[in-house]
matplotlib code that plots the C-alpha trace (Angstrom):
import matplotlib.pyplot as plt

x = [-0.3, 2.3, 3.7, 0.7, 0.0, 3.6, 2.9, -0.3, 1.0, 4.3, 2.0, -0.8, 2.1, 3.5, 0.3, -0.2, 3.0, 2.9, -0.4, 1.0, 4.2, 1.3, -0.3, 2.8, 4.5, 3.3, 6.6, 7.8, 4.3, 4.1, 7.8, 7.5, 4.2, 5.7, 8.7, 7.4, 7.4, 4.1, 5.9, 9.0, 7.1, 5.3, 8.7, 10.1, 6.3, 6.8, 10.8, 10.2, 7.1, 9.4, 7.8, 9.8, 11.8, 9.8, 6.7, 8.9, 10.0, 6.6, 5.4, 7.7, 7.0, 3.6, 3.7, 5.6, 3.6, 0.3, 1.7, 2.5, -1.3, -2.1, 0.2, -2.5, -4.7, -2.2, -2.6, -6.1, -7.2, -5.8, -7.1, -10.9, -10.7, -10.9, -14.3, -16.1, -15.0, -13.4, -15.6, -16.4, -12.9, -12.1, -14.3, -13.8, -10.2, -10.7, -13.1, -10.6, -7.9, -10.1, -10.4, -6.8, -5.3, -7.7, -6.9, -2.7, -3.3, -5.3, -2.1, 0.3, -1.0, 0.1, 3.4, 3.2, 2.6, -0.8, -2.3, -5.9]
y = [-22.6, -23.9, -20.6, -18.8, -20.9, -20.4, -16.3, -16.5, -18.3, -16.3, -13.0, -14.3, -15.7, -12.2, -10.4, -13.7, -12.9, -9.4, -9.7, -12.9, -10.4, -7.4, -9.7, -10.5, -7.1, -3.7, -2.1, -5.4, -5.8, -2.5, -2.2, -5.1, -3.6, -0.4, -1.7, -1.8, -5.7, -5.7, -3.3, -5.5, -8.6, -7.1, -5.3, -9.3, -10.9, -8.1, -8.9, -12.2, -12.2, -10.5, -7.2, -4.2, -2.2, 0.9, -0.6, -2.1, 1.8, 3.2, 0.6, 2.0, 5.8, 5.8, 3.8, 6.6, 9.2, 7.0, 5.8, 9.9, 10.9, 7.3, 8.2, 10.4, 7.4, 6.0, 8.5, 9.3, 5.6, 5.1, 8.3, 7.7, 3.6, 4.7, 7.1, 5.6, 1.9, -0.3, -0.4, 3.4, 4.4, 2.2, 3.5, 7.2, 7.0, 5.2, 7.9, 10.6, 9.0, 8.9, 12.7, 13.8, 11.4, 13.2, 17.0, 15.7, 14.5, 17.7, 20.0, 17.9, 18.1, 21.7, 20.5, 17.1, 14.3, 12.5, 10.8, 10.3]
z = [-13.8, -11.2, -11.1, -10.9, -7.7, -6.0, -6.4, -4.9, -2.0, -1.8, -1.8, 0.3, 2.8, 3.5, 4.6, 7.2, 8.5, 8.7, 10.5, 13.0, 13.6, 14.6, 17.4, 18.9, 18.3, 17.2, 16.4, 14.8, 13.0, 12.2, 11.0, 8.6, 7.1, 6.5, 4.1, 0.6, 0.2, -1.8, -4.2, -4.1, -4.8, -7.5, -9.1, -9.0, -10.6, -13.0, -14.2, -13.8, -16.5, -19.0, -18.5, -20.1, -17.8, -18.5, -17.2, -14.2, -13.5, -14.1, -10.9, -9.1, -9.9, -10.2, -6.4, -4.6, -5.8, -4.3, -1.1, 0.0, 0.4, 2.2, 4.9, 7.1, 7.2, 9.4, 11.7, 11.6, 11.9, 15.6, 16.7, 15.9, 16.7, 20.4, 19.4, 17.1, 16.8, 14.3, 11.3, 11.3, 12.2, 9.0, 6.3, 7.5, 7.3, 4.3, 2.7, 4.0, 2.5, -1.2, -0.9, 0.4, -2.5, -5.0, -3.8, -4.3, -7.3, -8.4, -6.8, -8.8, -11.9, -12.5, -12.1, -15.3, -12.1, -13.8, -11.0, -12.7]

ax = plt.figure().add_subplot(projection="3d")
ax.plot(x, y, z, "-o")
ax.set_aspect("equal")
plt.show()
């Protein structure tokens, strides 16, 4: 249980800094939320709980091929906060993000990259 606790707090730790870094930098905020330290953490929980190396590199596949068709959002989401404020700007980029990830995983499927 102790070490269920200590992850939780480890993991929960990281997004309050990341989002303390934002409000006192944007390029340091932003910097730090770009490197894959979620995916790092979980690779560590993962090895740590005896998990087989196949399902460690599967994590780590499977998470490159679903962080490519998130990367629009990233642009589209500062470009509508300024029209059509936080909470629409969010769910459209959001929803936008839903269909562009759904469309690449339909073109990769042709080529064996199961997505679905």
């Amino acid at each position: 249980m102790h070490y269920l606790i200590i992850k939780y707090l480890i993991s929960a730790g990281l997004v309050v800094l990341v989002s303390e870094l934002a409000k006192r930098s944007d390029k340091l905020g932003g910097l730090i939320a770009a490197l894959p330290l979620v995916t790092v953490l979980a690779l560590i929980w993962l090895y740590l709980e005896g998990q087989p190396t196949s399902k460690i590199a599967n994590h780590a596949y499977y998470t490159f091929w679903y962080v490519l068709p998130t990367l629009p959002m990233f642009l589209i989401f500062p470009y509508l906060l300024s029209k059509w404020g936080f909470v629409l700007s969010l769910l459209a980029s959001v929803l936008i993000t839903a269909l562009v990830f759904f469309l690449f995983a339909l073109a990769l499927k042709p080529f064996g990259v199961d997505l679905l």
